[in-house]
C-alpha positions as CSV (number, residue, x, y, z in Angstrom):
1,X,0.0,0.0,0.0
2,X,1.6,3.4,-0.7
3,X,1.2,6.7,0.1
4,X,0.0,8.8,-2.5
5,X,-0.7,12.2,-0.9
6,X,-4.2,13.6,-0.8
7,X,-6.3,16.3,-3.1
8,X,-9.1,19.0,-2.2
9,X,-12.3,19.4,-4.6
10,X,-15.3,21.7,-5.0
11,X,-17.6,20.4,-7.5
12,X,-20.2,22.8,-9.3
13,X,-23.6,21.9,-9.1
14,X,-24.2,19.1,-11.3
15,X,-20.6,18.3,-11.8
16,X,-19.9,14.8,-12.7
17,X,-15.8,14.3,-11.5
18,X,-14.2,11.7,-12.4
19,X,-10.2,11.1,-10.4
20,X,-7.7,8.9,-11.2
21,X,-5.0,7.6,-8.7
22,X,-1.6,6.0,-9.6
23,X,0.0,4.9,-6.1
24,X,3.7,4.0,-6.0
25,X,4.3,-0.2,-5.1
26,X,4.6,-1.1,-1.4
27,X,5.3,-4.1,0.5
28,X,2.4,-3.4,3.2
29,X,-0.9,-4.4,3.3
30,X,-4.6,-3.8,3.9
31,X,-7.7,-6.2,4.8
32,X,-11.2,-4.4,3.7
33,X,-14.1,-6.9,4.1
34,X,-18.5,-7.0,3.9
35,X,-20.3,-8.0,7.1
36,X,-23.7,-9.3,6.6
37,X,-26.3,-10.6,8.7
38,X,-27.7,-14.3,8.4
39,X,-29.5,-13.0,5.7
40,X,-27.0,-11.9,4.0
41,X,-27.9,-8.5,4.4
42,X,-25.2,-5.6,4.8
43,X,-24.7,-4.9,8.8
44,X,-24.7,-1.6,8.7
45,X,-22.7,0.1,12.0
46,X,-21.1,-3.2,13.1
47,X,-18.0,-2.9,15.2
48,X,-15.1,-4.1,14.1
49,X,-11.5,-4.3,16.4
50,X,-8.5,-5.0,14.9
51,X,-5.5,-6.8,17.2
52,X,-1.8,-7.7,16.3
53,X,-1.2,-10.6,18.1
54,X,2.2,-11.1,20.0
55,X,3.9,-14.6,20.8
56,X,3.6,-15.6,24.0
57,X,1.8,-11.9,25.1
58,X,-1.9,-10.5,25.0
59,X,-3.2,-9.2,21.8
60,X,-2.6,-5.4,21.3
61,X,-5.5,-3.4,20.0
62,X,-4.4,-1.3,17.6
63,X,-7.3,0.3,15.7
64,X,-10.8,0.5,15.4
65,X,-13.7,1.2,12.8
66,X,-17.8,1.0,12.0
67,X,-19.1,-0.6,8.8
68,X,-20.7,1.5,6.6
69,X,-24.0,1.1,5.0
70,X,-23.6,-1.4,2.8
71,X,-21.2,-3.4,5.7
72,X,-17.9,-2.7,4.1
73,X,-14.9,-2.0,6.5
74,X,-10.9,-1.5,6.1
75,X,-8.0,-1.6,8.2
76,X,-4.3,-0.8,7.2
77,X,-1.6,-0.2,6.6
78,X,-0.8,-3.7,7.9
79,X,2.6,-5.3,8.0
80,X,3.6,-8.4,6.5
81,X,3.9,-11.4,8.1
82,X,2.6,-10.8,11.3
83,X,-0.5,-12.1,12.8
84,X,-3.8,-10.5,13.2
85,X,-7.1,-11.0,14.8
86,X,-10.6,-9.1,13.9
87,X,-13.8,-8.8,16.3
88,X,-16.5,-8.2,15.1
89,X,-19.7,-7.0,17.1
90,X,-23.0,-6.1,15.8
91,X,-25.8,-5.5,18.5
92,X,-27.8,-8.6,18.8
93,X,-25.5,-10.6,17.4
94,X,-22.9,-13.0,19.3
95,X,-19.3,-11.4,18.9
96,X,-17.6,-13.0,16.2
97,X,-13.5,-13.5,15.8
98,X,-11.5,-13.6,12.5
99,X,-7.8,-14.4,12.8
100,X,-6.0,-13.9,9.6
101,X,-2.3,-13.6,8.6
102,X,-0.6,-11.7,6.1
103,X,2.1,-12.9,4.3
């Protein structure tokens, strides 16, 4: 994932704007994901907690973030190699855990 700065924009009324990004090559990572429901439906406001995990230590949070409206999320950068784990919580729902590694 690189860094590729940022831009401002003001659009007129009406203005259709189309941008076009060209980020440099990087060696980190990011995980982005859809939460749904049983019914497959997008869980909108679901919680999501991201943790590196350490040998032999407790997990350290290290970041945070809501789904949208239509249940998409995304955490990074993210480093290679290590190992992660992902909570989920969604309110009447049983927390969930996702433990992924990146490579």
């Amino acid at each position: 994932m690189a860094a590729y700065g940022k831009f401002f924009f003001r659009p007129a009324k009406g203005e259709h704007i189309t941008a076009e990004i060209r980020p440099e090559p990087d060696d980190r990572a990011v995980i982005s994901g859809h939460v749904t429901d049983l019914r497959g439906r997008a869980a909108e406001d679901a919680v999501l907690l991201l943790y590196r995990v350490n040998d032999g230590a407790p997990a350290e949070l290290i970041g945070r973030t809501c789904t949208d409206e239509d249940g998409v999320f995304i955490f990074g950068p993210l480093e290679g190699g290590r190992l992660y784990l992902v909570k989920v919580f969604r309110e009447g729902a049983p927390p969930r855990e996702l433990e992924l590694q990146v490579e």
